[in-house]
C-alpha positions in Angstrom: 108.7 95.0 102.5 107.7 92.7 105.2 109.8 91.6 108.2 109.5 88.6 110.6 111.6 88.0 113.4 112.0 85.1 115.5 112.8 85.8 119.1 114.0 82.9 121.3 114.1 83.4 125.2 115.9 80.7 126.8 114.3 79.1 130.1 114.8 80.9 133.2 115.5 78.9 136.5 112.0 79.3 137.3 110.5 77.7 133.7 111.4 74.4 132.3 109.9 75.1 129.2 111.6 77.0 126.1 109.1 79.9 125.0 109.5 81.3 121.4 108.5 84.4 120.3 107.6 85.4 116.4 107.2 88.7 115.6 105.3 89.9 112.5 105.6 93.4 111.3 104.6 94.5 107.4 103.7 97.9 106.2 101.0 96.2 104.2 97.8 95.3 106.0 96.8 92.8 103.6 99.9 90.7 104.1 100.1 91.2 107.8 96.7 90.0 108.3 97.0 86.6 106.0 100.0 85.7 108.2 98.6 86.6 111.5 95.5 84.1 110.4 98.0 81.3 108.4 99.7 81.6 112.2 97.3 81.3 114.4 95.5 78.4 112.3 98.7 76.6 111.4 101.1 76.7 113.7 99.0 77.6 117.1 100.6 80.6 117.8 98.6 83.1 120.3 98.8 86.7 119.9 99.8 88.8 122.4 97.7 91.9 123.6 100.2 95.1 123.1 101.1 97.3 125.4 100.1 100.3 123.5 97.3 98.6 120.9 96.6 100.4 117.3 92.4 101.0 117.8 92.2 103.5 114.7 94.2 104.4 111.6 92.8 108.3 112.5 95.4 111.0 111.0 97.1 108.3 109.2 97.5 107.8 104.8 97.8 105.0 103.3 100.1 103.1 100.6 98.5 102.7 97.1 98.6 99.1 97.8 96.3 99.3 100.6 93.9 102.0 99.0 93.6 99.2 96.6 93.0 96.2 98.7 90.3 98.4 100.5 88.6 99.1 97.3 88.4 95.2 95.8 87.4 93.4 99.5 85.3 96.2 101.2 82.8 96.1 98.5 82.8 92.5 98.8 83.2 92.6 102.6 81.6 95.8 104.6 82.8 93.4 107.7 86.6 93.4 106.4 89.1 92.6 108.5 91.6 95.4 109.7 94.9 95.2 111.3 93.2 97.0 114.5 92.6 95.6 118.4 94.2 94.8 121.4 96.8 92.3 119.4 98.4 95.2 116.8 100.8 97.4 118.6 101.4 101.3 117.5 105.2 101.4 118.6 107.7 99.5 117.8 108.7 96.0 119.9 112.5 95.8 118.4 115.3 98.7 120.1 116.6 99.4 116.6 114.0 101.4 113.5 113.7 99.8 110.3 114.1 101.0 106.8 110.4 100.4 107.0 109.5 101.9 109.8 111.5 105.1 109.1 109.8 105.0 105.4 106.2 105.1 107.1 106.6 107.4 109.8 108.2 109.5 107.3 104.7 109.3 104.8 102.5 108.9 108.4 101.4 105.5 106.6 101.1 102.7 109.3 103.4 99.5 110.2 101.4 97.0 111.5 103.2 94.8 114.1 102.0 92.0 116.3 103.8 89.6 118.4 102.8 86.1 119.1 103.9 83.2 121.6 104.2 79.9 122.1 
């Protein structure tokens, strides 16, 4: 299941501009990182360094989905993209857990989340 909220902060007194927030959050690392690229190459959007960045999937399973996306693109790739770095946070950025989220702490499988702004 993949989630994608839009946040909007209105201008405070100090900004005259409107900032907009989109954040992207999928337990599947293959759909999470074709939308982070199809963002930042189509609509401009910069990601935003986290907080508390996922560096490593160590002591975490993954879905059957992604077992499967490893083994058809790393033996194509051994460069292949991950959902890992300063941009893809480890905690949640919204006050309230999702189905999702609950789901893959339960099975210690990961969400991957990054925010971007414009």
């Amino acid at each position: 299941e993949k989630m994608v909220h839009l946040i909007d902060r209105r201008p405070s007194s100090h900004c005259n501009e409107k900032e907009a927030y989109l954040l992207l959050q999928s337990n599947c690392e293959d759909v999470a990182l074709y939308i982070h690229d199809y963002i930042t190459s189509k609509h401009h959007l910069e990601a935003i360094a986290s907080a508390v960045p996922r560096l490593s999937f160590n002591g975490m399973t993954f879905s059957s989905r992604t077992k499967t996306w490893l083994q058809n693109h790393h033996a194509k790739d051994k460069n292949l993209k991950r959902a890992l770095g300063q941009q893809w946070s480890c905690e949640s950025m919204i006050p309230i857990m999702t189905e999702t989220e609950a789901l893959c702490l339960h099975q210690s499988t990961p969400v991957h989340r990054c925010l971007f702004k414009k």
